[in-house]
N, CA, C and O of each residue as an XYZ file, in Angstrom:
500
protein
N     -41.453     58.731     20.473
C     -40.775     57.486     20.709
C     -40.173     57.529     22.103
O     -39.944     58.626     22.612
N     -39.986     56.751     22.550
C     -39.541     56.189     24.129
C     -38.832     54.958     24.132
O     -39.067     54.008     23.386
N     -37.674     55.038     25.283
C     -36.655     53.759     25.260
C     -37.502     53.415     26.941
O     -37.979     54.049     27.883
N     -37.265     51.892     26.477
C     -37.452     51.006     27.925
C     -36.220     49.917     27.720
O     -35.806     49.439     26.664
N     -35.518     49.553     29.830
C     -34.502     48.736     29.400
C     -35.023     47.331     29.761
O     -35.881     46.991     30.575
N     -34.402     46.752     29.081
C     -34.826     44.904     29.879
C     -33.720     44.905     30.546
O     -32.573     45.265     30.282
N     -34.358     44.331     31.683
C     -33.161     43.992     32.976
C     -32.580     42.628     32.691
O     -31.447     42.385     33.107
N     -33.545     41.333     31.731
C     -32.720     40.069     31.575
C     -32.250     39.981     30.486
O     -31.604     38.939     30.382
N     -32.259     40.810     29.250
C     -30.897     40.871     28.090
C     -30.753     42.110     27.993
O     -30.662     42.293     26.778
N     -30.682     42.981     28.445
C     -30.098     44.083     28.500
C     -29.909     44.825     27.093
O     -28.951     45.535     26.784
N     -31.027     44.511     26.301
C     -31.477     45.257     25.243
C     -32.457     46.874     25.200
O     -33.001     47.524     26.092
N     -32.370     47.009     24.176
C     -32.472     48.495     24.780
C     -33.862     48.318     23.703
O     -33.705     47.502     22.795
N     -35.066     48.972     23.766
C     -36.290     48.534     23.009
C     -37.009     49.538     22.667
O     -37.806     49.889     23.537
N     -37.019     50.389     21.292
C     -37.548     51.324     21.215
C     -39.119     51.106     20.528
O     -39.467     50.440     19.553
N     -39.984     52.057     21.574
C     -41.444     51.844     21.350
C     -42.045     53.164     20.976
O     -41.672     54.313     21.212
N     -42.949     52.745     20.409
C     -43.404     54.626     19.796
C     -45.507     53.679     20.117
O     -45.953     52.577     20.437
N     -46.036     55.022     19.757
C     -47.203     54.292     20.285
C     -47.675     53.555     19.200
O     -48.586     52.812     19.566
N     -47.360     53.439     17.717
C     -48.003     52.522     16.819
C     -47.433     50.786     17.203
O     -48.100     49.824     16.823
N     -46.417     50.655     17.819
C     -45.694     49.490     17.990
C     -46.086     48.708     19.369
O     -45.672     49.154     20.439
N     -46.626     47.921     19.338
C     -47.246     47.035     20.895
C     -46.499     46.151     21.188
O     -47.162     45.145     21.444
N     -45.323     45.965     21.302
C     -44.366     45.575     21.470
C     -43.679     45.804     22.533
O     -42.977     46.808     22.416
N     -43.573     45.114     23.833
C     -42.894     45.462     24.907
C     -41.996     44.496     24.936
O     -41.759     43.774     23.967
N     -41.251     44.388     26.406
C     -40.014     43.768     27.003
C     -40.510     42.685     27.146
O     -39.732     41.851     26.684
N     -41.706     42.069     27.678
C     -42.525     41.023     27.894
C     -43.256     39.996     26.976
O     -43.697     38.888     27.280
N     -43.271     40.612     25.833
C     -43.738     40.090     24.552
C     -42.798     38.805     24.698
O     -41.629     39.076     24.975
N     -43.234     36.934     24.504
C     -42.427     36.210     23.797
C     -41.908     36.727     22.558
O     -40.729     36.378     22.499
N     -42.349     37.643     21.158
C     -41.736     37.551     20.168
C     -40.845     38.898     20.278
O     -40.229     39.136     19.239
N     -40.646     39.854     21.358
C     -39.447     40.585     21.528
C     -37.852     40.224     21.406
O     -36.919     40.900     20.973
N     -37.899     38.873     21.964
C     -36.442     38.316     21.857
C     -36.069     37.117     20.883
O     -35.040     36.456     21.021
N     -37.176     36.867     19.708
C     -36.699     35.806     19.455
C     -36.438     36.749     17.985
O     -36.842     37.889     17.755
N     -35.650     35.872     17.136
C     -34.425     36.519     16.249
C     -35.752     36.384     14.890
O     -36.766     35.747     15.176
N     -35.652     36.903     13.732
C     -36.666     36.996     12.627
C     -36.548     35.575     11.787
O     -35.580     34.859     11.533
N     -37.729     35.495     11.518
C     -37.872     34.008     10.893
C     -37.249     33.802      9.711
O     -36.897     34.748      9.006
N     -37.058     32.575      9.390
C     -35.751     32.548      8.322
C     -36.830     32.196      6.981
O     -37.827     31.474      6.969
N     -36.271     32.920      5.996
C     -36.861     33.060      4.586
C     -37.190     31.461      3.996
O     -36.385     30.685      4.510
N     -38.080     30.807      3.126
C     -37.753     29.664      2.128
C     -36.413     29.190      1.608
O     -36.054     28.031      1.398
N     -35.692     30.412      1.430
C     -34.257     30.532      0.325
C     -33.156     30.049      1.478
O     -32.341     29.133      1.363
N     -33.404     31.090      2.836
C     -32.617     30.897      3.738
C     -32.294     29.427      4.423
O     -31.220     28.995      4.841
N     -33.747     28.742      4.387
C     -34.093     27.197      5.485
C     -33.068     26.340      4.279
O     -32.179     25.530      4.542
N     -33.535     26.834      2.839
C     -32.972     25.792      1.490
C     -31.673     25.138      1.210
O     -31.201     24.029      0.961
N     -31.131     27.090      1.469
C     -29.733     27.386      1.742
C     -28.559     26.219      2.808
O     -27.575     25.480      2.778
N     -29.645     26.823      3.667
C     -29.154     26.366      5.214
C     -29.133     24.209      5.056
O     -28.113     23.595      5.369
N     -30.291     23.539      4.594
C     -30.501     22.297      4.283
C     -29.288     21.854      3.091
O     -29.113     20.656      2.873
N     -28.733     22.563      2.582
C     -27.903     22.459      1.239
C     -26.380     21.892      1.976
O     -25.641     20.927      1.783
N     -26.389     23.203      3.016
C     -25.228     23.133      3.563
C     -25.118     21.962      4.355
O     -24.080     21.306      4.442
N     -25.860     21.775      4.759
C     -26.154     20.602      5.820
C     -25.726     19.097      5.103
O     -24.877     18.345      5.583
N     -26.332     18.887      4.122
C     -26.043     17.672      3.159
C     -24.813     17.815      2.558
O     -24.216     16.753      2.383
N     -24.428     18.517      2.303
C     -22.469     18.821      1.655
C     -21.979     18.325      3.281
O     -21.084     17.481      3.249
N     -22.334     18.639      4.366
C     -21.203     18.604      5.363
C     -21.685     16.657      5.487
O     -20.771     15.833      5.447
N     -23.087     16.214      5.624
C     -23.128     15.049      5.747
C     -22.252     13.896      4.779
O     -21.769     12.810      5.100
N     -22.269     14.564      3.566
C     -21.895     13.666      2.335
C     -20.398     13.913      2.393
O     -19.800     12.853      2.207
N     -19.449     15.118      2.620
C     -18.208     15.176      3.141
C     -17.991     14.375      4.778
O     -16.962     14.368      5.453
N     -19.148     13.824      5.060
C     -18.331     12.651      6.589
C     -18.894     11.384      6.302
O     -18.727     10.529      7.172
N     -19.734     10.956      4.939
C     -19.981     10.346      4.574
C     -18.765      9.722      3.772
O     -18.593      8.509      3.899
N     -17.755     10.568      2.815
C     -16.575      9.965      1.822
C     -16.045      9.853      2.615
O     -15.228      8.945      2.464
N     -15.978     10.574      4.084
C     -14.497     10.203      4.840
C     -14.416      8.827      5.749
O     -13.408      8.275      6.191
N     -15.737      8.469      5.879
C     -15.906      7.201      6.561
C     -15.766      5.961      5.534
O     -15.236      4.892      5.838
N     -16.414      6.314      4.062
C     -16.105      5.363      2.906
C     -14.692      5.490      2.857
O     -14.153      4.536      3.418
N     -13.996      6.215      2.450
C     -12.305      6.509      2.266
C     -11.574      5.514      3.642
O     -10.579      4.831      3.400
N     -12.133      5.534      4.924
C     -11.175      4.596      5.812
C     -11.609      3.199      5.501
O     -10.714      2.353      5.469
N     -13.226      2.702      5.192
C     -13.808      1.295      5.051
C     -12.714      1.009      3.705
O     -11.819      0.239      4.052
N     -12.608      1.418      2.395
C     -11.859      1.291      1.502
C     -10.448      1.212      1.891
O      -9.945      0.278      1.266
N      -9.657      1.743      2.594
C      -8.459      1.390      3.240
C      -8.252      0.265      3.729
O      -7.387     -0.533      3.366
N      -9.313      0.089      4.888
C      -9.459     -1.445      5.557
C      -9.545     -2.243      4.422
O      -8.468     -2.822      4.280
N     -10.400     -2.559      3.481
C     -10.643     -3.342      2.569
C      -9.164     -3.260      1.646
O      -8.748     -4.286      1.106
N      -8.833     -2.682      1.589
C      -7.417     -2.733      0.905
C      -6.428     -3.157      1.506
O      -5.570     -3.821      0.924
N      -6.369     -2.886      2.650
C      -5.345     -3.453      3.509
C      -5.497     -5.117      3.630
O      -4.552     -5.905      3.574
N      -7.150     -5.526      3.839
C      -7.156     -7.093      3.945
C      -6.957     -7.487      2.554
O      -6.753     -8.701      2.554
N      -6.929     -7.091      1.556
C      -6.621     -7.642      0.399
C      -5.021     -7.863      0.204
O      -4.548     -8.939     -0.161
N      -4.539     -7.139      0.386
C      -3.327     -6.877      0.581
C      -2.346     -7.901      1.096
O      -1.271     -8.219      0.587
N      -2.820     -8.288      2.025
C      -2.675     -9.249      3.017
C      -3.198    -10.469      2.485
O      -2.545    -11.511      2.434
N      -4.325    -10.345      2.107
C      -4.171    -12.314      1.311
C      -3.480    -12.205     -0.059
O      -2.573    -12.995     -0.321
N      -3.703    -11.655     -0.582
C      -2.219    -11.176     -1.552
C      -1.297    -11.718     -1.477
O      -0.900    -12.330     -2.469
N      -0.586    -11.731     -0.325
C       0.503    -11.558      0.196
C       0.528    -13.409      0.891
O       1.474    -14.141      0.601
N      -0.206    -13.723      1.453
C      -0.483    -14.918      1.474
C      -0.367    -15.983      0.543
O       0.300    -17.014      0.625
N      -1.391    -15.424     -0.682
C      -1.549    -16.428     -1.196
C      -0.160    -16.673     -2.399
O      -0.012    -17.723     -3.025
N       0.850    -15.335     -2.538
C       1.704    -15.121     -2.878
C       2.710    -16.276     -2.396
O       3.256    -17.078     -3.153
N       2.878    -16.212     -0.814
C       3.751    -16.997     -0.252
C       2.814    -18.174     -0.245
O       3.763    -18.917     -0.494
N       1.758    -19.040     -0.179
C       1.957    -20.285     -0.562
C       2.024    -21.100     -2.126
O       2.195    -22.286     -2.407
N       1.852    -20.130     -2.803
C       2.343    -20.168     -3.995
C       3.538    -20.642     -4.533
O       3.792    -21.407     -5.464
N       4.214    -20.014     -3.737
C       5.893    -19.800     -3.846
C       6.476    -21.076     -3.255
O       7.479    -21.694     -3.610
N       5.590    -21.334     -2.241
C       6.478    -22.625     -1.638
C       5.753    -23.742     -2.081
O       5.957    -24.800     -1.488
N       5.188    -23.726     -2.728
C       3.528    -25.043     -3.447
C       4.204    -25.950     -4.347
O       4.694    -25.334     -5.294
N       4.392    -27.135     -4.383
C       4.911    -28.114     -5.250
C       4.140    -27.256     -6.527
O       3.620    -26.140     -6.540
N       4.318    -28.347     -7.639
C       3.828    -27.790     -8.747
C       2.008    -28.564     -8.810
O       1.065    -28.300     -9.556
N       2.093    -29.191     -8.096
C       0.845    -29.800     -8.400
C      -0.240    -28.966     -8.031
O      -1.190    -28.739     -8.780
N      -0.064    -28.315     -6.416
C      -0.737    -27.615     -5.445
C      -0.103    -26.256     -6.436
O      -1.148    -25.701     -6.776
N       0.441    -25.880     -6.728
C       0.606    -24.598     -8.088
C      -0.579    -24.246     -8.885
O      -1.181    -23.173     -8.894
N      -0.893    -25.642     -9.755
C      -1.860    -26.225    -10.888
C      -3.165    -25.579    -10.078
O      -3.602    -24.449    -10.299
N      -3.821    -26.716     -8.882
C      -4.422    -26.522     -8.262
C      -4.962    -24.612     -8.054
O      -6.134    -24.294     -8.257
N      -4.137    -23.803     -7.735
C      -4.196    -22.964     -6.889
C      -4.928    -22.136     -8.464
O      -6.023    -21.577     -8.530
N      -4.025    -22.286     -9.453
C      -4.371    -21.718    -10.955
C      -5.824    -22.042    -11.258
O      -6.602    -21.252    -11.792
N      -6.080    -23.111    -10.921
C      -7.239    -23.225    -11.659
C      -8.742    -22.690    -10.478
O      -9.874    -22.580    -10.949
N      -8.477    -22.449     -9.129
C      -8.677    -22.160     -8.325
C      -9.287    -20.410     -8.706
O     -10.469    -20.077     -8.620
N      -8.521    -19.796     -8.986
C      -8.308    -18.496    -10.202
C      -9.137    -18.730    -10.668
O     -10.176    -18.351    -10.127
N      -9.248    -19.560    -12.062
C     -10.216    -19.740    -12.927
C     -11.387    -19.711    -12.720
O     -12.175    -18.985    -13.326
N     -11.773    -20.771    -11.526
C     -13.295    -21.182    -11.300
C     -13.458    -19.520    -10.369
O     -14.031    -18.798    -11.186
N     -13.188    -18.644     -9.013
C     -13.707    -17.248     -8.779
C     -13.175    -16.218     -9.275
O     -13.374    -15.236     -8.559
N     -12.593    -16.008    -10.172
C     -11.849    -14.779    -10.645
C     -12.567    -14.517    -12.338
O     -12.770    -15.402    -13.169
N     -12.760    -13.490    -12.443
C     -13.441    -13.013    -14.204
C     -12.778    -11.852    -14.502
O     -12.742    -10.951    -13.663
N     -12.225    -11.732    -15.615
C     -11.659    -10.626    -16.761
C     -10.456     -9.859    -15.923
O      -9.428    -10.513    -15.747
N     -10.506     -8.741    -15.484
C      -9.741     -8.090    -14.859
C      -8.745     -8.583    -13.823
O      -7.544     -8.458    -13.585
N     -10.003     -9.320    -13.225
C      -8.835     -9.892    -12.066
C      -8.328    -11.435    -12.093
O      -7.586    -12.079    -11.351
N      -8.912    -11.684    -13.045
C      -7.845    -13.431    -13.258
C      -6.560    -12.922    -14.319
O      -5.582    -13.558    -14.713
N      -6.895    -11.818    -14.540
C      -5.817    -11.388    -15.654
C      -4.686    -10.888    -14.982
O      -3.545    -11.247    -15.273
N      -4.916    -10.177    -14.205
C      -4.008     -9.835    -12.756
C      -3.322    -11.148    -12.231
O      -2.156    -11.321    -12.585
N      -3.922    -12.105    -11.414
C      -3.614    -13.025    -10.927
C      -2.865    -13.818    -11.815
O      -1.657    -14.005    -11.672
N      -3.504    -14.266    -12.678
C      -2.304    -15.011    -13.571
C      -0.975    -14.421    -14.344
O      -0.033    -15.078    -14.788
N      -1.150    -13.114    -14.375
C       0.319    -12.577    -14.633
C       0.791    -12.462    -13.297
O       2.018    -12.354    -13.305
N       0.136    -12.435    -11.747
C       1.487    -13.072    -11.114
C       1.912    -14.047    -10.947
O       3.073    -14.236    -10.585
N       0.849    -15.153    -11.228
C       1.465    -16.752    -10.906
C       2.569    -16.366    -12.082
O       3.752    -16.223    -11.775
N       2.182    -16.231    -13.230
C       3.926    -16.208    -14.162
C       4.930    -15.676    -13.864
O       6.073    -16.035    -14.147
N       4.417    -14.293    -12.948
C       5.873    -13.445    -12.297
C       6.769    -14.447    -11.197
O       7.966    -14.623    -10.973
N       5.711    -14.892    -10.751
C       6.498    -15.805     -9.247
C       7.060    -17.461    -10.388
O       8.259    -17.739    -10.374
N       6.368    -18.101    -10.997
C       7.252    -18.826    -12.072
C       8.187    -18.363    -12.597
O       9.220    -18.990    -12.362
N       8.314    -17.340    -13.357
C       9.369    -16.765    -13.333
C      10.819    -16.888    -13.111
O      11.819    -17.191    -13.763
N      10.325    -16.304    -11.189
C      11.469    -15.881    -10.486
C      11.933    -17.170     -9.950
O      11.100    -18.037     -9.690
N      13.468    -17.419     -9.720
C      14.097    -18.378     -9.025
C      13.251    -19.485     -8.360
O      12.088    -19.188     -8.632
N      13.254    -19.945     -8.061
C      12.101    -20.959     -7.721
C      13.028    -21.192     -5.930
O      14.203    -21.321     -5.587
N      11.845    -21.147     -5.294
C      12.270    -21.623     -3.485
C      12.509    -22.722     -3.512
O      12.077    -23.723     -4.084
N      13.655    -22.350     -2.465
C      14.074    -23.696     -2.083
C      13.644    -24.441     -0.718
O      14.181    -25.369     -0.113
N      12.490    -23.704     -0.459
C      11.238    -24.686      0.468
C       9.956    -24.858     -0.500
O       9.340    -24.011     -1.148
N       9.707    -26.734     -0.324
C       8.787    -26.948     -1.031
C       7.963    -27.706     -0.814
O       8.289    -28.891     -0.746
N       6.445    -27.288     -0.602
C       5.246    -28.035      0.285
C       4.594    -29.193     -0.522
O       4.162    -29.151     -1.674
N       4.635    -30.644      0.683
C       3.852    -31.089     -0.627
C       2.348    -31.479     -0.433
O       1.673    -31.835     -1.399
């Protein structure tokens, strides 16, 4: 066996005469090919990291979307509040005709919460 040095990675390359393998060889420096299990492995990981920046971009769109809800909420809360009773009626049945199960059930227990409460003393007509 015999050492030769490479002068451009400075690896040290041991050759014996069954091995044809020199400093010059393209496949001297390149690293060993990666197994079936290894590429599988490696593709596995890859899709966990995509699908973890995938929830985190859904998780802020869902924020936004919550936040604008929030906000007509909050709207439709305050013209509610200041709505004669007629434009009240109106707004209720308004409910009725786009809202189904869950969420007209919501909505109309707040029109009763805001009936309810003290009634404003600004009133639109």
């Amino acid at each position: 066996m015999y050492t030769a040095t490479s002068h451009h990675n400075y690896k040290i390359l041991f050759m014996n005469k069954d091995n044809q393998t020199d400093c010059n060889s393209p496949t001297a420096s390149m690293p060993p090919r990666k197994t079936l299990e290894e590429r599988k492995a490696l593709l596995q990981r890859q899709k966990e990291k995509l699908a973890q920046k995938e929830a985190a971009l859904n998780k802020e769109a869902r924020k936004e979307r919550d936040g604008q809800l929030i906000a007509w909420g909050i709207m439709v809360e305050a013209r509610y509040r200041n709505a004669a009773p007629e434009l009240r009626e109106r707004i209720i049945s308004t409910a009725h005709k786009f809202l189904r199960d869950r969420n007209l059930s919501r909505a109309l227990t707040g029109f009763a919460r805001l009936d309810a409460e003290a009634p404003s003393l600004e009133v639109d007509s």
